[in-house]
N, C-alpha and C positions, 0 to 999 in steps of 0.2 A: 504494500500500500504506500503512495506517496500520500505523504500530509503536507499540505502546504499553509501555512500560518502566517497570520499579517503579526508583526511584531506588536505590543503593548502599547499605551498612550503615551506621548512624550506632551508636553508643555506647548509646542507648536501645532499637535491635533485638539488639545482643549481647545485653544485656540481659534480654532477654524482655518490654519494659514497652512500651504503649502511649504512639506518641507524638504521632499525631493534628495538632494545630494547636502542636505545642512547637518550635523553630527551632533544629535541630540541626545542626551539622556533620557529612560523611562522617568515619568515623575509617579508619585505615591500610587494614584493610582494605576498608573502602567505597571508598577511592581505587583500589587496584587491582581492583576487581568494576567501577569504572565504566570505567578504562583498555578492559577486556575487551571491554567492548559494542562498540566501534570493531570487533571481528572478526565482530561477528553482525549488525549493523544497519548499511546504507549511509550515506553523509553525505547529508543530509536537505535535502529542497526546504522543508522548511517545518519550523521545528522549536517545539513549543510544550511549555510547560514551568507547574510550581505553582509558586504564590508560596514554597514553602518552600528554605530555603538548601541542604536534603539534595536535594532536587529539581533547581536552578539548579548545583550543584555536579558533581551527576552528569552533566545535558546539555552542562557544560565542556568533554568531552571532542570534543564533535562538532564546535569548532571555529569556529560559524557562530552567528550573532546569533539570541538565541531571544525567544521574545515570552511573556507570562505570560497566564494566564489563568487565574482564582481558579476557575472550577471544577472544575477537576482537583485541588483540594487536599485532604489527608485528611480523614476524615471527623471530627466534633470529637470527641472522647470527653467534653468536659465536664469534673467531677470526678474521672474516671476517668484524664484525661492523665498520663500519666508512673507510673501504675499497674502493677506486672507484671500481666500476665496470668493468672497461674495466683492472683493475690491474686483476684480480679474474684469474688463470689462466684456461686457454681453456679445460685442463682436469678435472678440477673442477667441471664447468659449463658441461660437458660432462656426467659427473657420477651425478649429482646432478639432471640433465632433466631424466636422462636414470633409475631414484633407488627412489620412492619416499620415502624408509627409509633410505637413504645417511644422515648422519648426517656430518654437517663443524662441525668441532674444538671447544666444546663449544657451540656449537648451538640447533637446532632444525628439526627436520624429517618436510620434505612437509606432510606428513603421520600426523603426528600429528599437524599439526597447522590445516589440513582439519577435524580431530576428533572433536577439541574444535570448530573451524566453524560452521560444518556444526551443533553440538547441540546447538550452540548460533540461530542459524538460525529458528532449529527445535522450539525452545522456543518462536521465536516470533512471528512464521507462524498464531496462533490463535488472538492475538492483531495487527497484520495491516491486517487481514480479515475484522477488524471494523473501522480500524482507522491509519491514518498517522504513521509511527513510521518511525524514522531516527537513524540511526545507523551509527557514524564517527568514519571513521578507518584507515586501512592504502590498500598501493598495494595488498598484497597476500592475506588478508581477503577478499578482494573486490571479489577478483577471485575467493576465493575458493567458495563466496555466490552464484557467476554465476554460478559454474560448479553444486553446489547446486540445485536451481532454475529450470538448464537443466537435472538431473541427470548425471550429467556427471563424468570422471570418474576426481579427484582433480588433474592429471596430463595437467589435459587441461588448467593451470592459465598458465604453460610456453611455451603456445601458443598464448596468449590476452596482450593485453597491458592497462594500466590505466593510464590517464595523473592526473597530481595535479588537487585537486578540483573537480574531476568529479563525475558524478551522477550514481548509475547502481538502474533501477527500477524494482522492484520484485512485481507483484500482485499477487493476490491468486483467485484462480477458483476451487471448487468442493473441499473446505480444500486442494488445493496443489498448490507449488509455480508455478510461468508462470514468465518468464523471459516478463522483455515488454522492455526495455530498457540498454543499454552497455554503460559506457565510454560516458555518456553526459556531453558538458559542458555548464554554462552559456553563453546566447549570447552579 
């Protein structure tokens, strides 16, 4: 089974602001949403994790030596880093759903953050065919594993939402991914 896992709340998700490539700490309550996961996700044969500290902090809890791999890390916002959300203006957000090569300011294509996805994904389809692997990441990875998973095309993450700390579970049938699970969270 692949678990793929949005990492805990940091101070810039209370927030509401985009944080992309910025290195944030969990704050209090990200520490306890990451505690949580221990009740819904098994301790993991393989555990892989983003270079980001909100990332690395959350897979803390699992106990077991994790490996990094830069393509699971957020997607860049650019100029936009550290930006609320609802500042981002409405034509922005317009052209950026409507182009998945729209590039913000300094940032990153949807297009390409689904490129290095979906091959982080492709790599570990053969190790959770045998064995637990957990993968802690952020928002847009999460989604792009979904659309992954369903074939779908990588413009469908800006139709899903992913709350902090949640679970999205990927099993494999006949060597291919099968979506079993979206958006779970601790009870």
């Amino acid at each position: 089974m692949l678990y793929v896992v949005r990492h805990a709340r940091t101070e810039a998700n209370a927030g509401g602001r985009l944080q992309g490539r910025l290195d944030l700490p969990l704050d209090d309550v990200g520490r306890e949403q990451a505690a949580a996961l221990t009740r819904l996700v098994p301790a993991p044969g393989r555990l892989v994790v983003s270079p980001a500290r909100r990332a690395a902090e959350t897979a803390s809890v699992f106990g077991v030596p994790h490996e990094v791999d830069d393509r699971w890390h957020e997607m860049d916002y650019g100029d936009l880093e550290g930006v609320r959300v609802a500042d981002v203006p409405a034509a922005t957000w317009a052209q950026w759903r409507a182009d998945p090569h729209f590039t913000p300011a300094g940032g990153e294509t949807l297009a390409a953050v689904a490129a290095r996805v979906f091959a982080a994904c492709d790599d570990l389809l053969d190790d959770a065919a045998v064995h637990d692997v957990v993968v802690v990441t952020h928002a847009t990875p999460v989604k792009i594993a979904m659309a992954w998973a369903l074939g779908a095309d990588p413009t469908v993450t800006w139709r899903s939402f992913v709350d902090q700390a949640s679970v999205t579970r990927i099993g494999v049938r006949d060597g291919r991914p099968v979506l079993q699970s979206f958006n779970q969270l601790p009870a």
